[in-house]
BABA-720916 format. One record per residue (C-alpha): x negated, y negated, z. Coordinates in nm, 4 decimals. Each point is the difference from the previous one (the first is absolute). Example, Ala and Ser with C-alpha at 12.3 -4.5 7.8 and 13.67 -1.06 7.14 Angstrom:
// BABA-720916
+----------+----------+----------+
|        x |        y |        z |
+----------+----------+----------+
|  -1.2300 |   0.4500 |   0.7800 |
|  -0.1370 |  -0.3440 |  -0.0660 |
+----------+----------+----------+
END
This chain:
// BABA-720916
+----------+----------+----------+
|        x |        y |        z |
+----------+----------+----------+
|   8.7356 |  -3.3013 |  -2.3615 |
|   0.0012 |   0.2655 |  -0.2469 |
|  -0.1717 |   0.3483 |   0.0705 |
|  -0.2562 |   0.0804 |  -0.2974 |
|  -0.1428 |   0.3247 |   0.0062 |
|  -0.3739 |   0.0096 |   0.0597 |
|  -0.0842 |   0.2159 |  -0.3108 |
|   0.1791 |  -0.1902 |  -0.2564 |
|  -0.1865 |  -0.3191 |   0.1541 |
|  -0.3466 |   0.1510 |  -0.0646 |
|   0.0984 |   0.1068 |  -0.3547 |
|   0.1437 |  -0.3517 |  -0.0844 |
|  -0.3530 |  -0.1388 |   0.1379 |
|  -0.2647 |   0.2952 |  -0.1196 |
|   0.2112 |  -0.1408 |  -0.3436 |
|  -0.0645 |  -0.3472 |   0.0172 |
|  -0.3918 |   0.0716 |   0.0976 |
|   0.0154 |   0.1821 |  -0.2780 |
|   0.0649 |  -0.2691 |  -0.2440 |
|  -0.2118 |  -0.2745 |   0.1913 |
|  -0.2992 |   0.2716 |  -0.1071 |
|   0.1027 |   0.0573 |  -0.3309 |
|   0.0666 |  -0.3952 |  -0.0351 |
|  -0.3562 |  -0.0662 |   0.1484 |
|  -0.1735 |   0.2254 |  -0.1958 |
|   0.1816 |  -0.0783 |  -0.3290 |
|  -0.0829 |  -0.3663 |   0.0298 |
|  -0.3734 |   0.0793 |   0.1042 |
|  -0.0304 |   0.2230 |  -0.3288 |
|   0.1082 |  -0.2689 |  -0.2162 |
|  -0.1654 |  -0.2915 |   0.1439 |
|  -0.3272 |   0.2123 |  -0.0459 |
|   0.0688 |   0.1724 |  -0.3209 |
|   0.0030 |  -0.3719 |  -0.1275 |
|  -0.3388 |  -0.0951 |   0.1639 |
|  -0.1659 |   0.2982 |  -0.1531 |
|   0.0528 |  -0.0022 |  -0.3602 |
|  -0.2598 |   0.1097 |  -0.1736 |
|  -0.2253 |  -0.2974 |  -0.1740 |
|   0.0270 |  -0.0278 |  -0.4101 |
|  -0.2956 |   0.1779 |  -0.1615 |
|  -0.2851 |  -0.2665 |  -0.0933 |
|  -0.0754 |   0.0190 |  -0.3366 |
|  -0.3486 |   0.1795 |  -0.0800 |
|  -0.1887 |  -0.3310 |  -0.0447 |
|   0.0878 |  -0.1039 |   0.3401 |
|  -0.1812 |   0.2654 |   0.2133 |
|  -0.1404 |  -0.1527 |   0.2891 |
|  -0.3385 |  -0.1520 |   0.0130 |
|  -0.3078 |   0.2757 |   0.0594 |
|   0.2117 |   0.2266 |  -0.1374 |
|  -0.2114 |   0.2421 |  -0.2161 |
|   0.1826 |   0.0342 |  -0.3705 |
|  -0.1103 |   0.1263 |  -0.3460 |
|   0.0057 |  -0.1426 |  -0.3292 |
|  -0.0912 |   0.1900 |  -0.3573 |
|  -0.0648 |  -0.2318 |  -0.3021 |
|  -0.2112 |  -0.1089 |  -0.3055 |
|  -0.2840 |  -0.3032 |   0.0934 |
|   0.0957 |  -0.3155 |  -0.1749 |
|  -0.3087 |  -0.2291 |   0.1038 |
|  -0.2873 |   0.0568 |   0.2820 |
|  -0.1935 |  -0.3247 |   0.1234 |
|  -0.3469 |  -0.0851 |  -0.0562 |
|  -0.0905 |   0.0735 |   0.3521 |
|   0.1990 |   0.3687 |  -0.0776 |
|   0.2047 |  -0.0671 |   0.3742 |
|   0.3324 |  -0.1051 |  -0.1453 |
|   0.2185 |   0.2361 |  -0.2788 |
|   0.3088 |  -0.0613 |  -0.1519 |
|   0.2105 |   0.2226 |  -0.1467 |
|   0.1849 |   0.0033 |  -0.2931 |
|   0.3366 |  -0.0395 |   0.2388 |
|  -0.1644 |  -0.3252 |   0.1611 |
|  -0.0672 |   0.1934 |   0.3279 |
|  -0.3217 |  -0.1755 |   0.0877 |
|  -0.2324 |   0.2488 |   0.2205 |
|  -0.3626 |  -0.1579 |   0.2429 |
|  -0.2582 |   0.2507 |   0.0592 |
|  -0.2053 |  -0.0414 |   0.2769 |
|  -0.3602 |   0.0961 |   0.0148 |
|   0.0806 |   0.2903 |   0.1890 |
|   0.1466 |   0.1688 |  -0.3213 |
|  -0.2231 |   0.1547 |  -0.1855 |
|   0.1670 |  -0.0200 |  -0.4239 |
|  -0.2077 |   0.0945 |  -0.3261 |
|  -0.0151 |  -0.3362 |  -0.1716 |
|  -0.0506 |   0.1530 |  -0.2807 |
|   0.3161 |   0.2084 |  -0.0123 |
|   0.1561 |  -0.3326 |   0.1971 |
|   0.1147 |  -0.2002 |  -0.2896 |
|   0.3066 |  -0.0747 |  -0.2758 |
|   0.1931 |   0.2449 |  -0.0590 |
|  -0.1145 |   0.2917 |   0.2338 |
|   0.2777 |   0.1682 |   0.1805 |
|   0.0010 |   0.0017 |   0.3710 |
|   0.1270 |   0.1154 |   0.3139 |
|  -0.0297 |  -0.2092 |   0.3058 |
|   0.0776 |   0.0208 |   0.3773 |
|   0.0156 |  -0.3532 |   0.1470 |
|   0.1542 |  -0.2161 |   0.2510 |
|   0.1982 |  -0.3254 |   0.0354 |
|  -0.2213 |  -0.2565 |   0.2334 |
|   0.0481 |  -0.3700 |  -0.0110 |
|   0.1586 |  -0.0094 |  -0.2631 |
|  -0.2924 |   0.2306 |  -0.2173 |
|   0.0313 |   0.3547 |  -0.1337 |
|  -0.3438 |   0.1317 |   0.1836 |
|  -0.1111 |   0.3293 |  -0.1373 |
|  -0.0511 |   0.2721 |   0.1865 |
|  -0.1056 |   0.2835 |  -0.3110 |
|   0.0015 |  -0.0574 |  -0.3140 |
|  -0.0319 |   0.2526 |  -0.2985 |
|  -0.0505 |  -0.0319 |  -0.3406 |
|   0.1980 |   0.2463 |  -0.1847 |
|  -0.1645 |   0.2142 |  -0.3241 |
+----------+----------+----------+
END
C-alpha cells in the first residue's frame, strides 16, 4: 500500500466538503428562488373584496329611492342609510368623490361627497 501524507489527505477532503456545500447550497437557492417569484400585479379593478378604494366622477342617474348612483363611467355606487348625502346636490350631473367598498358583488359606500 501506498504511503499518502496526512496533510495532503485533509486538503483533498476539506476540498471536496467544500464543493458538497457549495453544491447544496447552490441547488437550495435555485429551487427556492423559483418558489418565490414575486406574483403579477392585479390590475386596479381587482383589489380584494373590503378593500376601501376611491372613485371621482360626474352622476349619470340616481334612483327614486336616492340609494343607488351611477356614474357617467357605468360604475354603479349603493348607499346605505348610514350615509348621510344632500339629495338635493345628489343628482345628474353633480361631480363626486366617493370612498366605497367591494361586498357581494356591490360597491357599498362608505363617504360620499358632492363636489362644487
Amino acid at each position: 500500500m501506498k504511503h499518502v501524507e496526512v496533510g495532503a489527505m485533509k486538503r483533498v477532503t476539506l476540498g471536496l466538503a467544500a464543493l458538497v456545500v457549495a453544491g447544496t447550497l447552490a441547488w437550495v437557492s435555485s429551487a427556492t428562488g423559483q418558489t418565490q417569484q414575486p406574483a403579477p400585479a392585479a390590475p386596479p379593478s381587482a383589489a380584494p373584496a373590503g378593500m376601501e378604494k376611491t372613485i371621482e366622477g360626474q352622476v349619470k342617474s340616481v334612483d327614486p329611492s336616492g340609494r343607488v348612483v351611477t356614474l357617467a363611467d357605468g360604475t354603479q355606487l349603493m348607499i346605505p342609510a348610514t350615509v348621510r348625502v344632500s339629495r338635493t346636490e345628489l343628482k345628474p350631473g353633480a361631480t363626486v368623490k366617493v370612498s366605497y367598498e367591494e361586498k357581494d358583488g356591490q360597491n357599498i359606500v362608505k363617504s360620499l361627497e358632492v363636489q362644487r
